[in-house]
N, C-alpha and C positions, 0 to 999 in steps of 0.2 A: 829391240823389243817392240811389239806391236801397242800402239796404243788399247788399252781397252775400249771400247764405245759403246758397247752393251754391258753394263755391269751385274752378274747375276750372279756373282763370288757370295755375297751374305748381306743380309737385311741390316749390319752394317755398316754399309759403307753409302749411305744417305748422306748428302748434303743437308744443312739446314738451308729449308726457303728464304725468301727476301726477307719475310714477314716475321719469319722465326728470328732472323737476324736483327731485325727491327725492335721487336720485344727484346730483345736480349741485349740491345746496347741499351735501350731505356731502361732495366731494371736497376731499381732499388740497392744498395748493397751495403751489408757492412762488416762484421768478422764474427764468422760464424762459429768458432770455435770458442767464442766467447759468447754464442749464442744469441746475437742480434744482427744477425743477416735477415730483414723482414723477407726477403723474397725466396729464400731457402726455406725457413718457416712458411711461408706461406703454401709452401710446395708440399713439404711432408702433412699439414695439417688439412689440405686438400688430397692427396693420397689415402693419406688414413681414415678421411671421412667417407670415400669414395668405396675402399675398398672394407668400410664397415669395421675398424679396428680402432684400437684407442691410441698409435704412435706411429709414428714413422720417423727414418731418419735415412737423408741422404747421401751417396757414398759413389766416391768414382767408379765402379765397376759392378756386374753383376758377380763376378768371384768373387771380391770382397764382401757383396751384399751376401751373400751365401757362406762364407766362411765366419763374416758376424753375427750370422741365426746359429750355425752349430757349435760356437764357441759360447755363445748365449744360454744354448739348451744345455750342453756338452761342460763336464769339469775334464783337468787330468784325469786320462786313464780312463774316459768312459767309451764309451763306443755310437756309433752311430750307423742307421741301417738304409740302403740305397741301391739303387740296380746296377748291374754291371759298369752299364754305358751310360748312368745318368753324370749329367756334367760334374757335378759338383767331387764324384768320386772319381773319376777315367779323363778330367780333361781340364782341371784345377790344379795340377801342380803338385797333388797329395797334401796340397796347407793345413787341412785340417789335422793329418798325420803332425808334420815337421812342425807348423806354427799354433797350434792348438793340444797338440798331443792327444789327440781323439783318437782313437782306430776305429777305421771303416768297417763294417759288415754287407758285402756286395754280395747282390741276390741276381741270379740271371733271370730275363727277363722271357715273359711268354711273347708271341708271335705279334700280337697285337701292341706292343708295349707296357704290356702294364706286369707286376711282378705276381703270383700265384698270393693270393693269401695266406695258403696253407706254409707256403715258403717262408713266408713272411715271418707267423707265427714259432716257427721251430726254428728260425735266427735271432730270436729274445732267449739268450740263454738266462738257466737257473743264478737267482740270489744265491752266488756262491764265491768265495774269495779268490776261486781261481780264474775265475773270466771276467769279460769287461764287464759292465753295466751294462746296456742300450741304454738312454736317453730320448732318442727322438729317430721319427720314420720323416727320410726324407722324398717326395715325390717330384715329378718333373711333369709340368703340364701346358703347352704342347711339349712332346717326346720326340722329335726328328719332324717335325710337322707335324704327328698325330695328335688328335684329341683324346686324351683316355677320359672315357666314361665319367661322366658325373656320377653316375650311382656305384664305380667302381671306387671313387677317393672316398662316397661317403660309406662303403665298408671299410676303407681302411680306418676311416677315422671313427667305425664301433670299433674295430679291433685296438685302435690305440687308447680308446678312451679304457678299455676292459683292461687293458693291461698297465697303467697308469704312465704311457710314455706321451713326448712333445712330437708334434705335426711340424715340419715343413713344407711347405712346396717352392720352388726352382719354378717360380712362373715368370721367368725370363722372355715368354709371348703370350703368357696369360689373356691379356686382350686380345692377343687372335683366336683363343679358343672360347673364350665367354663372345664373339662375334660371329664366331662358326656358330656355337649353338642356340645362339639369341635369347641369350643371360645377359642379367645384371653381374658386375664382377664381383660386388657383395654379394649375393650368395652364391657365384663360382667360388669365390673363398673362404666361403664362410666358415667350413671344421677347419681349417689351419690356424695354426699361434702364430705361426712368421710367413709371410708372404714374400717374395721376393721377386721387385719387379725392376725389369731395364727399359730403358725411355731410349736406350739409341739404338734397338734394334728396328719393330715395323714401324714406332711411333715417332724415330725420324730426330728426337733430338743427337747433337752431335758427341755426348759423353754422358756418364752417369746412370744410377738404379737405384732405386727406393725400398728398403727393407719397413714394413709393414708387421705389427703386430700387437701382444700384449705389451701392457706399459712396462712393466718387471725386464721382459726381455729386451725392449728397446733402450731400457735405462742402462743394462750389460754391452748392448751392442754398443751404444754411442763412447763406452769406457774402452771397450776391446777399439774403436774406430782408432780413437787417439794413441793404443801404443802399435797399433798397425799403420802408421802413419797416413793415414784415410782424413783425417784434419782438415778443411780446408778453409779459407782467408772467407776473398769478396766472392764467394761459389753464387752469389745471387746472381751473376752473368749467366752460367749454365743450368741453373734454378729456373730462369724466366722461360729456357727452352724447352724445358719438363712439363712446367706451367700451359705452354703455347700447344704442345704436343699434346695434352690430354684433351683442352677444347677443340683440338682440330682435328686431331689425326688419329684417332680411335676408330670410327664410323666408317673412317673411310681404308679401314683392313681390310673390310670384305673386297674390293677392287683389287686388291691381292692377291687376295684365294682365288677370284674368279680367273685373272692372268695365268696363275698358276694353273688350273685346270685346264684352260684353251692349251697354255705350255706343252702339259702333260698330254694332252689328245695329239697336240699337232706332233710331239718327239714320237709316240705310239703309233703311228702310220707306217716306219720303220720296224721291218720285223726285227731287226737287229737288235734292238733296242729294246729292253725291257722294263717296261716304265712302272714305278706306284704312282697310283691317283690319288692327289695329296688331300688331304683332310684342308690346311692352309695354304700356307705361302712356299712350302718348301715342298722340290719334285727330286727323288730319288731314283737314278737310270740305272740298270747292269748293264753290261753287255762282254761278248768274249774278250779275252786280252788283244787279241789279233786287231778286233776292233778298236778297241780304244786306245792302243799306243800309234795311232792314224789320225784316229777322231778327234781326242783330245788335243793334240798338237793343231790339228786343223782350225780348230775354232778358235786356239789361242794368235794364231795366224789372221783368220778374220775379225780380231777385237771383240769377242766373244769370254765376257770371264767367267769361267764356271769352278768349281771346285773337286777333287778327288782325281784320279787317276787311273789309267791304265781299264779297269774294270768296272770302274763306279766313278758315277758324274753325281754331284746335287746343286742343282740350279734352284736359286730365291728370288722369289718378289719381292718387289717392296715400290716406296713412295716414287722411288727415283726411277722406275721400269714402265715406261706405256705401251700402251696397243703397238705403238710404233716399233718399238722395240721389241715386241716378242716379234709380231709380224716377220720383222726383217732376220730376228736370229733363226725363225724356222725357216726362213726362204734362203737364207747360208748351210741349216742342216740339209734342207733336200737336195741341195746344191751338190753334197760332199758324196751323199747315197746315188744320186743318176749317175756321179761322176764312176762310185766303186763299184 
C-alpha cells in the first residue's frame, strides 16, 4: 500500500503542531467528571463566552456533541426534524433512534443545501396522540462545504420561534463559515439554543467538540454525557488543544478556502472532471465511471488521499495541506490526463 503524502481524505486528519503539543503537555489537570479539571473549564467557559451562550460542555466527538443537544431537547417518543443528508441523521449511526429513542423527521434538501421552509413547516405535525411531537429543527452549517445563508437560518429560526420548537445547529465547521462570511461566530449563532462545535476538524486539535448552549440544556447534556459514557478523567491534556486551536487556528481557515479554490480551478482544467467551486475547504468532483475507477486508483498510487469513489472524489483542506502540496497533487492530475 502506497504511502499517503498528500493528505486530502478530511480536515481530520491534522496533526497537532509542536506548539499545540507543547500547551498540551503543560496543561493543568484534574477530574473532570468531578468537575475540577481547570483547563476543561477553562475551555467550555471560553467557548461559551465566544460563541455568546451561557454553557458549554466538552465531549469526545462531534456525534456525541450532537446526539447530547437532541437528547437534551428530545424526550422518549419525540421526534426531531433534519435534512436527508444532514450528519446527525444519514451518518450517526441512527443514536438518536436506538440511544435516545427520538424519531427523525428527514426533509430532502433543495439544490443549494438548505431544506424548503415550506417543507419544513408541514413536517411539524398536529398536537395529536397519534404522532410524534417535534421538539427541535436541526441545521447543518457548513453543509458539504457550503455556507447556507445567514438570512436563511434566520427564517428558520422565525419559523421555530412561531411554532414553539428548540434550534440546533451541526456547526461542526461553523468557524469556516463565520470566516467565509466575515462574521463574528456570536452572531453566526446567535438564534440557536445548542450549538455544536468540533475542534479536530479545520481548527487542527487532535480530539474533541464542544456543545454550546442554554444553561437548562447543558445541564441535561452534561447528565445524558455520563450515562453515554462521554465522562472523562484529566481531559485538561486535550482541553489545552481546544484552547490552543481557538487562539490560533481560526483566522487562519481562510488559507483553506483559498487552497481549496486554486484546488478547484486547477482539477477544472480537466474536462473530464466536473468540479463544484467550494464556498470552504471542501472540493466536490463528478466524473464518468470509466473515469474514475482509473482516476481514483491512480492517485492512490501516487500518495494522493482523497475520498469517494468510482464517480465522486471530495478533496479537503486543511492546516496540514500547503501550496506545496496542492501544487504537486495537480501536477500528478495533469500527469494522469496527457497520459489518458
Amino acid at each position: 500500500m502506497t504511502a499517503i503524502r498528500y493528505d486530502f481524505r478530511s480536515d481530520t486528519v491534522t496533526r497537532p503542531s509542536a506548539a499545540m503539543r507543547t500547551a498540551m503537555m503543560g496543561a493543568e489537570v484534574g477530574d473532570d467528571v468531578f468537575g475540577d479539571d481547570p483547563t476543561v473549564s477553562r475551555l467550555e467557559a471560553v467557548m461559551a463566552e465566544r460563541l455568546g451562550k451561557q454553557a458549554a460542555i466538552f465531549v469526545p466527538s462531534g456525534t456525541q456533541s450532537n446526539l447530547l443537544a437532541l437528547m437534551s431537547h428530545c424526550g422518549r417518543g419525540d421526534e426531531y426534524i433534519a435534512g436527508q443528508q444532514a450528519h446527525c441523521y444519514r451518518w450517526e449511526g441512527g443514536g438518536a433512534a436506538v440511544l435516545g429513542s427520538i424519531q427523525p423527521q428527514p426533509i430532502e434538501h433543495q439544490a443549494d443545501g438548505t431544506m424548503a421552509l415550506a417543507d419544513i413547516e408541514a413536517a411539524i405535525k398536529p398536537d395529536d396522540s397519534h404522532f410524534a411531537p417535534a421538539k427541535v429543527i436541526a441545521l447543518e452549517n457548513t453543509f458539504g462545504g457550503r455556507v447556507l445563508p445567514f438570512a436563511y437560518m434566520q427564517d428558520v429560526a422565525a419559523l421555530v420561534g412561531r411554532r414553539g420548537l428548540g434550534l440546533h445547529l451541526d456547526g461542526a465547521r461553523a468557524f469556516n463559515a463565520s470566516v467565509k462570511l466575515g462574521m463574528d461566530i456570536a452572531a453566526f449563532t446567535a438564534a440557536f439554543d445548542t450549538v455544536s462545535i468540533c475542534l479536530s476538524k479545520g481548527l487542527g486539535a487532535p480530539v474533541g467538540s464542544v456543545l454550546v448552549g442554554r444553561q437548562d440544556l447543558i445541564d441535561k447534556a452534561r447528565r445524558h454525557r455520563k450515562m453515554l459514557g462521554g465522562g472523562m478523567r484529566q481531559a485538561g491534556i486535550l482541553a489545552a488543544a481546544g484552547l490552543y486551536a481557538l487562539e490560533h487556528n481560526v483566522a487562519r481557515l481562510a488559507d483553506d478556502h483559498a487552497r481549496a479554490r486554486r484546488l478547484a480551478e486547477g482539477l477544472a482544467r480537466h474536462e473530464a472532471l466536473r468540479v463544484t467551486m467550494p464556498d470552504t475547504n471542501i472540493v466536490f468532483i463528478d466524473m464518468d465511471a470509466s473515469v474514475g475507477e482509473k482516476f481514483t486508483p491512480y492517485l492512490q498510487g501516487q500518495g494522493v488521499g482523497v475520498t469517494g469513489r468510482y464517480g465522486q472524489q471530495r478533496w479537503v483542506t486543511h492546516l496540514d495541506v500547503d501550496e506545496a502540496a496542492v501544487d504537486a497533487s495537480l501536477a500528478l492530475v495533469d500527469g494522469f490526463f496527457r497520459a489518458a
